[in-house]
N, C-alpha and C positions, 0 to 999 in steps of 0.2 A: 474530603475535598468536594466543594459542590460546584457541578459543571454549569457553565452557563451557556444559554444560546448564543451564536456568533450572526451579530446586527449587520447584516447588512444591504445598503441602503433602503434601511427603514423595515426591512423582511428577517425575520426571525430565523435563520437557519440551525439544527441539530448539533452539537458540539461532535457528533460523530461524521459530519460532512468533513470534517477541516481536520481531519486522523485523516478520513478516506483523499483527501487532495494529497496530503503528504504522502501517505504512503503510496501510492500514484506516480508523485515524484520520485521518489528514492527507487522504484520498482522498474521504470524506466530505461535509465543508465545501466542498471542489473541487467536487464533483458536481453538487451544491446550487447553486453559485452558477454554475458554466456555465448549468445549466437555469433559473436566474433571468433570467441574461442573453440566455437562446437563441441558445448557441452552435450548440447542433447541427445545426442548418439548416445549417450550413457543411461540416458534417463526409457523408462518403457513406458507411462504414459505422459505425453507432455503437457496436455491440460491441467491434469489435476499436477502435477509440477505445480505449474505456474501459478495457480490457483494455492497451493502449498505457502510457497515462497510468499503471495501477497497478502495471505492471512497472517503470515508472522510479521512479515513488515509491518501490517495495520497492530496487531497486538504489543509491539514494539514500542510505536508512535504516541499507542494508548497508553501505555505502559510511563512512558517517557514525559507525554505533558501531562 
């Protein structure tokens, strides 16, 4: 599959910008309701958590388009 730059207006951007927007989005909503539900009392570091969590979402994304 050959990826293409995404045009926009008239600026060439990465096909890996528009994984990283998506997965951005979907990471969001996630965030939001872990801390609703207090997961992270469970978790011992929470950066690399989250950082965890948004590298599979981007691999995912990529994965998927």
């Amino acid at each position: 599959m050959m990826l293409k730059e995404i045009d926009f207006c008239g600026v060439y951007l990465p096909p890996l910008l528009g994984h990283l927007v998506l997965a951005a989005a979907l990471y969001v909503p996630i965030h939001w309701n872990w801390d609703r539900i207090r997961l992270q009392r469970h978790v011992w570091n929470r950066p690399v958590f989250e950082l965890a969590v948004f590298v599979i979402l981007l691999g995912v994304t990529t994965i998927i388009l």
